[in-house]
MARGU-139383 format. One line per field, with one value per atom (N, C-alpha, C, O, CB): residue number from 1; atom name; x, y, z. Coordinates in steps of 0.2 Angstrom, whole numbers. Glycine has a CB too. Example, Ala and Ser with C-alpha at 12.3 -4.5 7.8 and 13.67 -1.06 7.14 Angstrom:
BEGIN
i: c(1; 1; 1; 1; 1; 2; 2; 2; 2; 2) .
at: c(N; CA; C; O; CB; N; CA; C; O; CB) .
c1: c(66; 62; 66; 71; 57; 64; 68; 64; 67; 70) .
c2: c(-28; -22; -16; -17; -22; -11; -5; 0; 6; -3) .
c3: c(39; 39; 39; 42; 45; 35; 36; 39; 40; 29) .
! end
This chain:
BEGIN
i: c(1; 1; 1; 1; 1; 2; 2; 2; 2; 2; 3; 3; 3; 3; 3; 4; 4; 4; 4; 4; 5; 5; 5; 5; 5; 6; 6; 6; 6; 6; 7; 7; 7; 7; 7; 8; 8; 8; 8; 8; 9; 9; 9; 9; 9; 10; 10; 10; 10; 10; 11; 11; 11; 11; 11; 12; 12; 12; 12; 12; 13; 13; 13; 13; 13; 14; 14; 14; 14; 14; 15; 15; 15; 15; 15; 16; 16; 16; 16; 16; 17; 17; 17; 17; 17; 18; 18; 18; 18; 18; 19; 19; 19; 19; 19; 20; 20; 20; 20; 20; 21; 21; 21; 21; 21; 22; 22; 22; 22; 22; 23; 23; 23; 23; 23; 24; 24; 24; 24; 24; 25; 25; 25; 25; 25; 26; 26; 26; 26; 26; 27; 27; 27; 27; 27; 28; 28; 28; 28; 28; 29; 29; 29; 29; 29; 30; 30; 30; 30; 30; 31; 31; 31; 31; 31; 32; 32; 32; 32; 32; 33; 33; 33; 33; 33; 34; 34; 34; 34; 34; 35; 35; 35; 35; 35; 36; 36; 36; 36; 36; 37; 37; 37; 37; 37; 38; 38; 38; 38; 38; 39; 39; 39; 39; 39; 40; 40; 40; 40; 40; 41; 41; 41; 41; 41; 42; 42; 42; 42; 42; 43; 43; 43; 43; 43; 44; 44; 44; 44; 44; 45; 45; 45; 45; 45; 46; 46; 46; 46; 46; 47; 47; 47; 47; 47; 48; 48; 48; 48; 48; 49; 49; 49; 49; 49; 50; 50; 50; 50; 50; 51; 51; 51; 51; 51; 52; 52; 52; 52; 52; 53; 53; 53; 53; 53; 54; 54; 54; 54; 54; 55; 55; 55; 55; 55; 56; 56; 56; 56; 56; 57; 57; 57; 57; 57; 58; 58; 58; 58; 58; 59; 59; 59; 59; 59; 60; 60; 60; 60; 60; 61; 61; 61; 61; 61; 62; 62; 62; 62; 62; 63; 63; 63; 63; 63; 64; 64; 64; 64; 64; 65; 65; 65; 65; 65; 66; 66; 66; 66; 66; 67; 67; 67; 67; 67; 68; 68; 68; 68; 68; 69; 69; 69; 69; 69; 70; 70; 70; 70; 70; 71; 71; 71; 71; 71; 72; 72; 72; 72; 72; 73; 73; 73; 73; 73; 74; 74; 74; 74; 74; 75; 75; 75; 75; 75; 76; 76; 76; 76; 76; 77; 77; 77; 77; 77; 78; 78; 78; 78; 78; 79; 79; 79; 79; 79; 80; 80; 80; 80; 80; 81; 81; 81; 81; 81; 82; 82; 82; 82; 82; 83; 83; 83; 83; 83; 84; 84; 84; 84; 84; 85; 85; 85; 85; 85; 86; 86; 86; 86; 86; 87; 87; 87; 87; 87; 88; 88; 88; 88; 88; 89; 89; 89; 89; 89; 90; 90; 90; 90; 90; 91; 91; 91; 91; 91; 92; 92; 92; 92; 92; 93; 93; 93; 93; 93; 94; 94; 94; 94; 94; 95; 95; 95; 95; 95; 96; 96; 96; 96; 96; 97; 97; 97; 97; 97; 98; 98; 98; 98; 98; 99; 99; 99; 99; 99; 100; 100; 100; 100; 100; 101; 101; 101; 101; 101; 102; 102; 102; 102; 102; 103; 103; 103; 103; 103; 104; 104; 104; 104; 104; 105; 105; 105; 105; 105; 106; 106; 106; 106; 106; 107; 107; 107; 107; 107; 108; 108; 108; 108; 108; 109; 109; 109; 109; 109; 110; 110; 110; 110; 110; 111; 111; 111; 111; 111; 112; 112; 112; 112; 112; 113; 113; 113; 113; 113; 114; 114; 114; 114; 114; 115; 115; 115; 115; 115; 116; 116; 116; 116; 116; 117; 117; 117; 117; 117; 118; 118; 118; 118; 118; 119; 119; 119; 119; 119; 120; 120; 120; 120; 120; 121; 121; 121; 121; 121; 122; 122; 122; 122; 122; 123; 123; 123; 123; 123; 124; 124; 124; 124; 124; 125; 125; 125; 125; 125; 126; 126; 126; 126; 126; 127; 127; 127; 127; 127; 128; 128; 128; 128; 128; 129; 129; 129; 129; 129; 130; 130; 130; 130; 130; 131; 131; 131; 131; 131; 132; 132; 132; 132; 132; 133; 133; 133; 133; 133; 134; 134; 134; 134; 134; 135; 135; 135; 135; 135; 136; 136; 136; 136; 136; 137; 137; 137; 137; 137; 138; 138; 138; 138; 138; 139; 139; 139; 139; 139; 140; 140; 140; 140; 140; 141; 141; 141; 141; 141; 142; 142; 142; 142; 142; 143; 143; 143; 143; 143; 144; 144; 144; 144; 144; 145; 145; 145; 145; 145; 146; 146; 146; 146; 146; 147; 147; 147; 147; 147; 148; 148; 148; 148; 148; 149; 149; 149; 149; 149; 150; 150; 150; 150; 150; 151; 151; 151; 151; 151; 152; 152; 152; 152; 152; 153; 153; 153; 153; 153; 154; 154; 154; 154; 154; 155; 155; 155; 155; 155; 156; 156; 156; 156; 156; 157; 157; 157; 157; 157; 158; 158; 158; 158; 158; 159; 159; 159; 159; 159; 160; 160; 160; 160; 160; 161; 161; 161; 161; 161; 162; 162; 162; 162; 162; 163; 163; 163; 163; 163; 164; 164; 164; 164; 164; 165; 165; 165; 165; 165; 166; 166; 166; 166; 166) .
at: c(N; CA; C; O; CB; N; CA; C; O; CB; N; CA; C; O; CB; N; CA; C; O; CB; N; CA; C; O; CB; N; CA; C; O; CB; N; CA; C; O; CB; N; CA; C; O; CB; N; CA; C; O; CB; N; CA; C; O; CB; N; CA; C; O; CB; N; CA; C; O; CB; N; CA; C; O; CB; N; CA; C; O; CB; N; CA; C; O; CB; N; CA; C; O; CB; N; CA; C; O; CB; N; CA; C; O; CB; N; CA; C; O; CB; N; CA; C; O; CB; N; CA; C; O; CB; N; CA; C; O; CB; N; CA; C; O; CB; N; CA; C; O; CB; N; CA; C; O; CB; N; CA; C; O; CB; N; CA; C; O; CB; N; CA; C; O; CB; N; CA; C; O; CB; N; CA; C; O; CB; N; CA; C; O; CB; N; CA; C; O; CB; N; CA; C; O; CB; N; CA; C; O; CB; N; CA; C; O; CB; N; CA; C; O; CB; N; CA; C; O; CB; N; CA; C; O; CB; N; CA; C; O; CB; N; CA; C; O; CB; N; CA; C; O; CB; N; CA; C; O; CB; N; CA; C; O; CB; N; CA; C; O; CB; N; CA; C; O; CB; N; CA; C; O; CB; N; CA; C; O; CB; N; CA; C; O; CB; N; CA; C; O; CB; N; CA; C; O; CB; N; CA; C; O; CB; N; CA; C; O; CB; N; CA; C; O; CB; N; CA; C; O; CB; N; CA; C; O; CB; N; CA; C; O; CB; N; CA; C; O; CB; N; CA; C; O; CB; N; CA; C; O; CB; N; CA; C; O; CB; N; CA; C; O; CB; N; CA; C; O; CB; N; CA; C; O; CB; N; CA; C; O; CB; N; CA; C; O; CB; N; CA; C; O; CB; N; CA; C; O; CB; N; CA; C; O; CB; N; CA; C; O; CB; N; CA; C; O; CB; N; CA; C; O; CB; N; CA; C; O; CB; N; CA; C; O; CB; N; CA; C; O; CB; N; CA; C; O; CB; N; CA; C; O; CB; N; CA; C; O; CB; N; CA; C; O; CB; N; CA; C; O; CB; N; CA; C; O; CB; N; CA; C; O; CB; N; CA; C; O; CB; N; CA; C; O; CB; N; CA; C; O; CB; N; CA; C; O; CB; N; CA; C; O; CB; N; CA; C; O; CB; N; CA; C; O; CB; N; CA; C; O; CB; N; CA; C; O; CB; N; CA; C; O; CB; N; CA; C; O; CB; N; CA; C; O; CB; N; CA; C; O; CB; N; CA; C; O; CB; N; CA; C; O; CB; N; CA; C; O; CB; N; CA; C; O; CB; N; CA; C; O; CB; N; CA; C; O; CB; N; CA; C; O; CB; N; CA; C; O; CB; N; CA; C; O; CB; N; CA; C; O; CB; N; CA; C; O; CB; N; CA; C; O; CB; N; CA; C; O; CB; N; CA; C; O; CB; N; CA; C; O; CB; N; CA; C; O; CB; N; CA; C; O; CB; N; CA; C; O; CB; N; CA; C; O; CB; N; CA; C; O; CB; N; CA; C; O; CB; N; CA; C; O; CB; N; CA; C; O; CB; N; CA; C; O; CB; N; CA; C; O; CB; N; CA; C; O; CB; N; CA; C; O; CB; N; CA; C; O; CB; N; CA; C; O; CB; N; CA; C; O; CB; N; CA; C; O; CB; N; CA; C; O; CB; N; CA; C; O; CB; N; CA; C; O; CB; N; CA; C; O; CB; N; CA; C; O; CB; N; CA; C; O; CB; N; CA; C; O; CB; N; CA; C; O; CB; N; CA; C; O; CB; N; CA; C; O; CB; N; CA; C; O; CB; N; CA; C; O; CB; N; CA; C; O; CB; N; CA; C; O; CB; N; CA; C; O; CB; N; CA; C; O; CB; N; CA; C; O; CB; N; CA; C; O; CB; N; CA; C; O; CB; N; CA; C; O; CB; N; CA; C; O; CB; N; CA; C; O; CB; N; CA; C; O; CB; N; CA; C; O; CB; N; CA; C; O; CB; N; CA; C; O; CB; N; CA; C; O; CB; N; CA; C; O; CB; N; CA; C; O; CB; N; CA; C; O; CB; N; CA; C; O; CB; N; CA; C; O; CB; N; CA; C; O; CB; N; CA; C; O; CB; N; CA; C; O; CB; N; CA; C; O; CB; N; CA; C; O; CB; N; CA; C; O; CB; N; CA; C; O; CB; N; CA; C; O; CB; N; CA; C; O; CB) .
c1: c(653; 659; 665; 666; 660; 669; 675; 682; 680; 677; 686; 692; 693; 694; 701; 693; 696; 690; 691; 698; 686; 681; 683; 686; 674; 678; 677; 671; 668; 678; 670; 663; 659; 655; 664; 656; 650; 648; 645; 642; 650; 648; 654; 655; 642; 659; 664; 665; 662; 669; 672; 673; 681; 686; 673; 680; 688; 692; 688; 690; 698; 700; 703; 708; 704; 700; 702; 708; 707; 695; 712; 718; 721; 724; 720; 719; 721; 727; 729; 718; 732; 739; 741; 737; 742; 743; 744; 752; 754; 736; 758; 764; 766; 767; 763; 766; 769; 769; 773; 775; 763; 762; 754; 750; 763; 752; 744; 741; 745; 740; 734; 733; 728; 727; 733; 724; 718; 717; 723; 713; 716; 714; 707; 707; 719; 700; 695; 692; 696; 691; 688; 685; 678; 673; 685; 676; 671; 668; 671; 672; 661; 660; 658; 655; 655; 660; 660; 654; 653; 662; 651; 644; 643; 637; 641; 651; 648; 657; 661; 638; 658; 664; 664; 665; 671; 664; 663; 666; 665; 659; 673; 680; 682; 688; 681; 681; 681; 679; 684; 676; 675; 671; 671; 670; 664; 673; 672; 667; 667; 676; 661; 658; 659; 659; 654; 659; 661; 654; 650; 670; 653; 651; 653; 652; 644; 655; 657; 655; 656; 665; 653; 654; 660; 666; 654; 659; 662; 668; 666; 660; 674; 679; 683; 689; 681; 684; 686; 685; 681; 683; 691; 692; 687; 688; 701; 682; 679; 675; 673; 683; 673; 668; 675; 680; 661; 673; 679; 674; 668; 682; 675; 670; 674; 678; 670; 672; 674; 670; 673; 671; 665; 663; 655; 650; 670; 657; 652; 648; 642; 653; 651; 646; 652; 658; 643; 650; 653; 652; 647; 648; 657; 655; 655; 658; 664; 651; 651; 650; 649; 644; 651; 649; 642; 638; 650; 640; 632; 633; 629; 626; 636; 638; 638; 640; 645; 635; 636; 640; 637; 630; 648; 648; 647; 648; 655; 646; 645; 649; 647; 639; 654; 660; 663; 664; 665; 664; 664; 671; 673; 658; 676; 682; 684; 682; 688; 687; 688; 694; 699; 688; 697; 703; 706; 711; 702; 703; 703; 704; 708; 696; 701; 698; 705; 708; 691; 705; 709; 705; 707; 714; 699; 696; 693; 695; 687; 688; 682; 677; 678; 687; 670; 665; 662; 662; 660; 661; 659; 655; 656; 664; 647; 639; 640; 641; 633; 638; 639; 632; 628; 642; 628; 621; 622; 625; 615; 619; 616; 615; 615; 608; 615; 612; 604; 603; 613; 600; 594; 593; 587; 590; 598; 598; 600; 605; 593; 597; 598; 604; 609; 599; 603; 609; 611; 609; 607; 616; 623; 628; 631; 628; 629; 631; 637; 636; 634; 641; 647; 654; 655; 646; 659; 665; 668; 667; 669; 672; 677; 684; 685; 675; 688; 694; 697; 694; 695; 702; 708; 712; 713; 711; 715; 718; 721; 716; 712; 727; 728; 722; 718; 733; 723; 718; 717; 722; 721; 711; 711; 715; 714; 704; 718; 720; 718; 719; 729; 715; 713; 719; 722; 707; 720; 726; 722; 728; 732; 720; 717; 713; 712; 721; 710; 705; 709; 708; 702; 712; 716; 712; 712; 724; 707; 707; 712; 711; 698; 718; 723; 722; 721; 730; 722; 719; 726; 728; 707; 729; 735; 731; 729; 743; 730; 726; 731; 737; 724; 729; 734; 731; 731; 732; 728; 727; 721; 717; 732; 720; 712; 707; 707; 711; 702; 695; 691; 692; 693; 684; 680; 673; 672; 678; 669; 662; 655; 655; 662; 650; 646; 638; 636; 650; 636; 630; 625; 624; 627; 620; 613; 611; 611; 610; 609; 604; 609; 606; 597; 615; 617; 622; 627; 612; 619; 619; 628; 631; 615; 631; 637; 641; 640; 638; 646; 650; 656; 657; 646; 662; 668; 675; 675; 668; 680; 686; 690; 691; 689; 694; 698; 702; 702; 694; 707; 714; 718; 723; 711; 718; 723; 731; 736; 718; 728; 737; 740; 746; 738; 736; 740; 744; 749; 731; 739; 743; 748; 754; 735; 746; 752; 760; 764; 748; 759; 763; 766; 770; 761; 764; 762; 771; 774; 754; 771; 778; 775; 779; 784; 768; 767; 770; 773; 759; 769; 768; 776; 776; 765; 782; 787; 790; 796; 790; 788; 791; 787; 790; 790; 777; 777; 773; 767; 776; 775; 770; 765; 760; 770; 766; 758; 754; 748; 759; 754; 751; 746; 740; 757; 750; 748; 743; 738; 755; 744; 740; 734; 729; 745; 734; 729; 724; 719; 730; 728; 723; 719; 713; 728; 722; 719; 713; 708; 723; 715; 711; 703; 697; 715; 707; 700; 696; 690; 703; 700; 695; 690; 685; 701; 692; 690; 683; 678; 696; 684; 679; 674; 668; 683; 675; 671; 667; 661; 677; 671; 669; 664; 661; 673; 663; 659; 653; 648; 661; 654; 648; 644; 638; 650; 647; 644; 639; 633; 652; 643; 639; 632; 626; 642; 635; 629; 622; 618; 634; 624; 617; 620; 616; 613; 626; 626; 629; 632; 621; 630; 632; 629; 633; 636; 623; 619; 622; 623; 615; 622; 624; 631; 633; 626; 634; 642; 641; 646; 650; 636; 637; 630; 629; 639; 627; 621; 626; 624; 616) .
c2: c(301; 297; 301; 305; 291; 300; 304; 302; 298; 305; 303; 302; 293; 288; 309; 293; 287; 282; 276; 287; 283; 277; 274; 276; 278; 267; 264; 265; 270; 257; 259; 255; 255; 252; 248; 255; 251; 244; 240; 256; 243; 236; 232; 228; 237; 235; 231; 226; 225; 234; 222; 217; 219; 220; 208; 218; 218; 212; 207; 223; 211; 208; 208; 212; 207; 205; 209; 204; 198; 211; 205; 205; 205; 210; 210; 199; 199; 198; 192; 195; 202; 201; 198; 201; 208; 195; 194; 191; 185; 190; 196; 193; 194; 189; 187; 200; 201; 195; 194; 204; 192; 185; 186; 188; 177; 184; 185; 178; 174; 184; 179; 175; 172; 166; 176; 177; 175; 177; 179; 177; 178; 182; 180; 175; 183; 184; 182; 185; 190; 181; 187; 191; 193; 188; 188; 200; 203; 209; 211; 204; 210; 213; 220; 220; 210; 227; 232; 236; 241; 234; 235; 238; 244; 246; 234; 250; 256; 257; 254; 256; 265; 266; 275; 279; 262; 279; 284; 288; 293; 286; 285; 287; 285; 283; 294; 285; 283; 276; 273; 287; 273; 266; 263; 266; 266; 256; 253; 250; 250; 249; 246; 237; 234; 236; 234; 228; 222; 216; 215; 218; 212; 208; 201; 201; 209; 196; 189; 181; 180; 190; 178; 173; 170; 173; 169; 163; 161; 160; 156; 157; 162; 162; 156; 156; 170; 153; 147; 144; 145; 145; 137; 130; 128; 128; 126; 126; 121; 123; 129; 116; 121; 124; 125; 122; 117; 132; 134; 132; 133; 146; 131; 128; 130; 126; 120; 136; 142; 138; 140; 151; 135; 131; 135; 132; 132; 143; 146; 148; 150; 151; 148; 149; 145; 146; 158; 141; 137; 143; 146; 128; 143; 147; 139; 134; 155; 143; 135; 138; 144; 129; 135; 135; 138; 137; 130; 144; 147; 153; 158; 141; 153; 159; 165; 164; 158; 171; 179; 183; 187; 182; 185; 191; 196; 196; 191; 203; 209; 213; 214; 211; 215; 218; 225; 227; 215; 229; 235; 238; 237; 237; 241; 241; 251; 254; 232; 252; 257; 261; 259; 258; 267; 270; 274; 277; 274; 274; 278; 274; 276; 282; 268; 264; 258; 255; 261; 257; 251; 244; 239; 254; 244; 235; 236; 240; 233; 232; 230; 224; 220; 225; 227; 225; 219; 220; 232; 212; 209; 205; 203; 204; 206; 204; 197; 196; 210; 192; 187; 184; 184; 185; 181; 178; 170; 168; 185; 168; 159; 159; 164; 157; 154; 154; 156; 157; 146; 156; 157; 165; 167; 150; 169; 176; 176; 179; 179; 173; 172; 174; 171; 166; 181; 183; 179; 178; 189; 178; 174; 179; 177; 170; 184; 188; 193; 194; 182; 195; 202; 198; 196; 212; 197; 195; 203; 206; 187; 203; 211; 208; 204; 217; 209; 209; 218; 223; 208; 217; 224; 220; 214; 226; 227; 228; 235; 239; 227; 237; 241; 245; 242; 239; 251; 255; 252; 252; 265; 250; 247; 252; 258; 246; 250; 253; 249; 243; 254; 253; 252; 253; 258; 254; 248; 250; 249; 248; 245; 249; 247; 243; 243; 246; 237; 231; 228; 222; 226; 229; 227; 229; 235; 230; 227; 232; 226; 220; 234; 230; 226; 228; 233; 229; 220; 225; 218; 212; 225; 222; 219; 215; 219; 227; 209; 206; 208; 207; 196; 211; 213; 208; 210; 223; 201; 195; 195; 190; 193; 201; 204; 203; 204; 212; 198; 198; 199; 199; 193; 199; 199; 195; 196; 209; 193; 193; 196; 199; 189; 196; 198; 191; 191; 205; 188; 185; 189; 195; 184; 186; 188; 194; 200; 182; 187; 192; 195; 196; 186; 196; 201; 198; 201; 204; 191; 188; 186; 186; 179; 185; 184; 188; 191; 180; 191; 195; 194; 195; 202; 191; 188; 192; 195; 178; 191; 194; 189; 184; 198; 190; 181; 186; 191; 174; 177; 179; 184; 187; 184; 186; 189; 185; 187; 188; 181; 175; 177; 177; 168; 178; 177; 186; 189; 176; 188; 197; 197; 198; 208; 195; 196; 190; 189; 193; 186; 182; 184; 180; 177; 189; 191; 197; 199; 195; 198; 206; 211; 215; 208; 214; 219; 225; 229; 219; 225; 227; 228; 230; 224; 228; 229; 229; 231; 225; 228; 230; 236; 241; 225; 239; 245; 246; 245; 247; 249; 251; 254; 252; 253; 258; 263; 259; 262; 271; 255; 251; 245; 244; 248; 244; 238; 243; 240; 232; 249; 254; 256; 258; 264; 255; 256; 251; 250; 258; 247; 239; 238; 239; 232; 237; 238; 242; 240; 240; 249; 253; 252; 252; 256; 251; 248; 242; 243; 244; 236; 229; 234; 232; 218; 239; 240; 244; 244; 244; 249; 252; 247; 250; 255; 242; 238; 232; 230; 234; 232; 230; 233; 229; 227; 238; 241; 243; 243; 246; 244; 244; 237; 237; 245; 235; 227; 225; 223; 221; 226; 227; 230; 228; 232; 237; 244; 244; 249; 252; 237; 238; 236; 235; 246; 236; 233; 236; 241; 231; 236; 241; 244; 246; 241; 244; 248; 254; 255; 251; 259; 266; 265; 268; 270; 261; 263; 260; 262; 259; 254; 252; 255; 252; 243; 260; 264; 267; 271; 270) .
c3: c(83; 85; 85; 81; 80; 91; 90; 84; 79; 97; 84; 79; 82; 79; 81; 87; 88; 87; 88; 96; 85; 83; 77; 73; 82; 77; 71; 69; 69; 71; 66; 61; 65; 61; 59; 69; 73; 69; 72; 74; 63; 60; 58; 54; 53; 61; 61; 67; 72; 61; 64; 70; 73; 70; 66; 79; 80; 84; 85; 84; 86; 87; 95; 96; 83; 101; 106; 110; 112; 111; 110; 112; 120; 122; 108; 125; 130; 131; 129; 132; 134; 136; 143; 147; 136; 145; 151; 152; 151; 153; 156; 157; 150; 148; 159; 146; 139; 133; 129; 141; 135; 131; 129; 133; 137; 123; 122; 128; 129; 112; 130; 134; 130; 130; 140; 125; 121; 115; 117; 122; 111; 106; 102; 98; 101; 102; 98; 94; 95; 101; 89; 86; 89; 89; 81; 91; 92; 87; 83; 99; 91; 86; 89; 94; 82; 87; 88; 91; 88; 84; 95; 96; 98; 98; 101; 100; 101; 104; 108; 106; 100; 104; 104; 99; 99; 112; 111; 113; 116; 113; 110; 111; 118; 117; 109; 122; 130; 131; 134; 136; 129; 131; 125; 120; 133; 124; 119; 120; 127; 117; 118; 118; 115; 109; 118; 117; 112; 113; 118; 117; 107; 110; 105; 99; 110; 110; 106; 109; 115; 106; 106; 109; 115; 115; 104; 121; 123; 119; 114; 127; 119; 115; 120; 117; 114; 123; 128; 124; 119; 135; 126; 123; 130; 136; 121; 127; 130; 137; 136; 131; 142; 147; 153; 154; 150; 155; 160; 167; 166; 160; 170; 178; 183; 186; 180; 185; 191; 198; 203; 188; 198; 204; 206; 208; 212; 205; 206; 200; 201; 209; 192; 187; 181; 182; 185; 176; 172; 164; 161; 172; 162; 152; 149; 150; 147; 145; 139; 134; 135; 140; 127; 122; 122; 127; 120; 117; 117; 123; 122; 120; 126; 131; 127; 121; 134; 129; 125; 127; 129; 126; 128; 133; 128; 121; 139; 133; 130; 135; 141; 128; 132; 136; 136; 130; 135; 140; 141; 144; 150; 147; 138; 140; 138; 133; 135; 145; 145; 143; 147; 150; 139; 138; 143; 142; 132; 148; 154; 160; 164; 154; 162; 166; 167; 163; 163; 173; 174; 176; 180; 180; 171; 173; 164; 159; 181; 165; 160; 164; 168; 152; 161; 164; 157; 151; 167; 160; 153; 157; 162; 148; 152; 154; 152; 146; 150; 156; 156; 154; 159; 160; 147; 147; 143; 138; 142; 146; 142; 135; 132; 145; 133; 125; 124; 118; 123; 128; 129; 132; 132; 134; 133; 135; 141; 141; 135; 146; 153; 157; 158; 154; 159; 164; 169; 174; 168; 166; 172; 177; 182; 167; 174; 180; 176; 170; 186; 178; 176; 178; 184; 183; 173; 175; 171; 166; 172; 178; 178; 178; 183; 185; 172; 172; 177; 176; 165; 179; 182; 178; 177; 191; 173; 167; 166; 166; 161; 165; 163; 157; 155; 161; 155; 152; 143; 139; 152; 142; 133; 129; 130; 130; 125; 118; 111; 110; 119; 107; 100; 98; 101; 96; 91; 86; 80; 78; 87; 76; 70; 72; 78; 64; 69; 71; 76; 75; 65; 81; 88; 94; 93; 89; 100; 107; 110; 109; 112; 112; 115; 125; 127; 111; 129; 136; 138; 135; 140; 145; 147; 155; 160; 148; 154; 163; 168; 167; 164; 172; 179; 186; 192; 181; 184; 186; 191; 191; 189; 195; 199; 194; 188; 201; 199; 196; 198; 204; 194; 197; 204; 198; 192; 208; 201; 201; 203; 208; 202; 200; 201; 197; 191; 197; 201; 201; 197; 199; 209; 192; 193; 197; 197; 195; 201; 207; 213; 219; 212; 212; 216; 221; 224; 218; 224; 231; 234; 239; 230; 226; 224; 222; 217; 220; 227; 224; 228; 234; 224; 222; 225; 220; 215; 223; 226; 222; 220; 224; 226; 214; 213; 210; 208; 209; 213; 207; 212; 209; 196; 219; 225; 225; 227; 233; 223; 224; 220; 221; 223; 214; 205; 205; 202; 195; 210; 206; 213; 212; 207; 219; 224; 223; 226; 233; 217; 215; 207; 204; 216; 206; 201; 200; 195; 203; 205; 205; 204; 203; 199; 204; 200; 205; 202; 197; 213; 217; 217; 223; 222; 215; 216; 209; 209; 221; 203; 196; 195; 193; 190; 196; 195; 199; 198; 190; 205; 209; 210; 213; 211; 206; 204; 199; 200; 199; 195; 192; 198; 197; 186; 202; 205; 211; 214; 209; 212; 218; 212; 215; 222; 206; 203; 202; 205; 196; 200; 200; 206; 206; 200; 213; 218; 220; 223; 220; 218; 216; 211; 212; 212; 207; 202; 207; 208; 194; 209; 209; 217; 218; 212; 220; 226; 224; 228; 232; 219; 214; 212; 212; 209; 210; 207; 214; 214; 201; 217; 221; 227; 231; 222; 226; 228; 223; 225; 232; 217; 213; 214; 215; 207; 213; 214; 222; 222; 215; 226; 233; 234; 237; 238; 230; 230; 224; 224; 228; 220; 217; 210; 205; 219; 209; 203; 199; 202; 200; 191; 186; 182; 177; 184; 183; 178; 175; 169; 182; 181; 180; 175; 170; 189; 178; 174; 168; 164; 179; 165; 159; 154; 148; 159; 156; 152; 147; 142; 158) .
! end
């Protein structure tokens, strides 16, 4: 483990920012940090069933989530109460920072999906970042984000994310 790790049997606190306001905060548990990549894994941390039209989180939901020090997204493996792959929600996010039991990640409103079996693969939340300012308070931040969902979105196309979350 490098300097910047923890516990592997600790818990942390991941800390969604969004608009210099938290938008979430849950307790996860540390599954592996190699100074570059964190994972996380925590229950649906949502009040109640979110119903996106094309996959619903509910209570019993797993995600196991993959946030980068380097990386302008995070990848979170979406499974059922019973195990059942439901699919990859990718936040675009400025680059995670750990602070002590904190991973603090700032949402830059890009989202995308990713299906199971692959068939589905959507970009969301284009309104929220183009209404957003990001494109005219920091430019290079908003050509990154960009960046990233277009990255991801071709992993997604090309077969998925295996490679990137081995």
């Amino acid at each position: 483990m490098s300097a910047n790790s923890v516990d592997p049997a600790r818990y942390l606190d991941v800390v969604l920012v969004k608009a210099g306001r938290t938008k979430i905060r849950y307790a996860a548990e540390l599954l592996a940090d190699d100074g570059t990549r964190l994972t996380v894994r925590a229950p649906w941390a949502g009040a109640g069933v979110r119903d996106f039209g094309f996959v619903r989180f509910v209570a019993g939901d797993v995600f196991t989530e993959y946030y980068w020090r380097d990386r302008w997204y995070s990848v979170k493996e979406v499974r059922d109460a019973t195990g059942a792959l439901k699919g990859w929600y990718c936040d675009i996010t400025r680059p995670a920072t750990l602070s002590g039991a904190e991973l603090v990640v700032e949402d830059l409103d890009l989202d995308l999906w990713r299906s199971a079996d692959g068939r589905d693969v959507r970009r969301l939340d284009e309104d929220e970042f183009a209404e957003s300012g990001l494109a005219t308070a920091d430019p290079g931040a908003a050509a990154a984000a960009v960046a990233a969902l277009d990255t991801l979105e071709g992993l997604a196309r090309e077969g998925g994310f295996d490679a990137l979350l081995e």
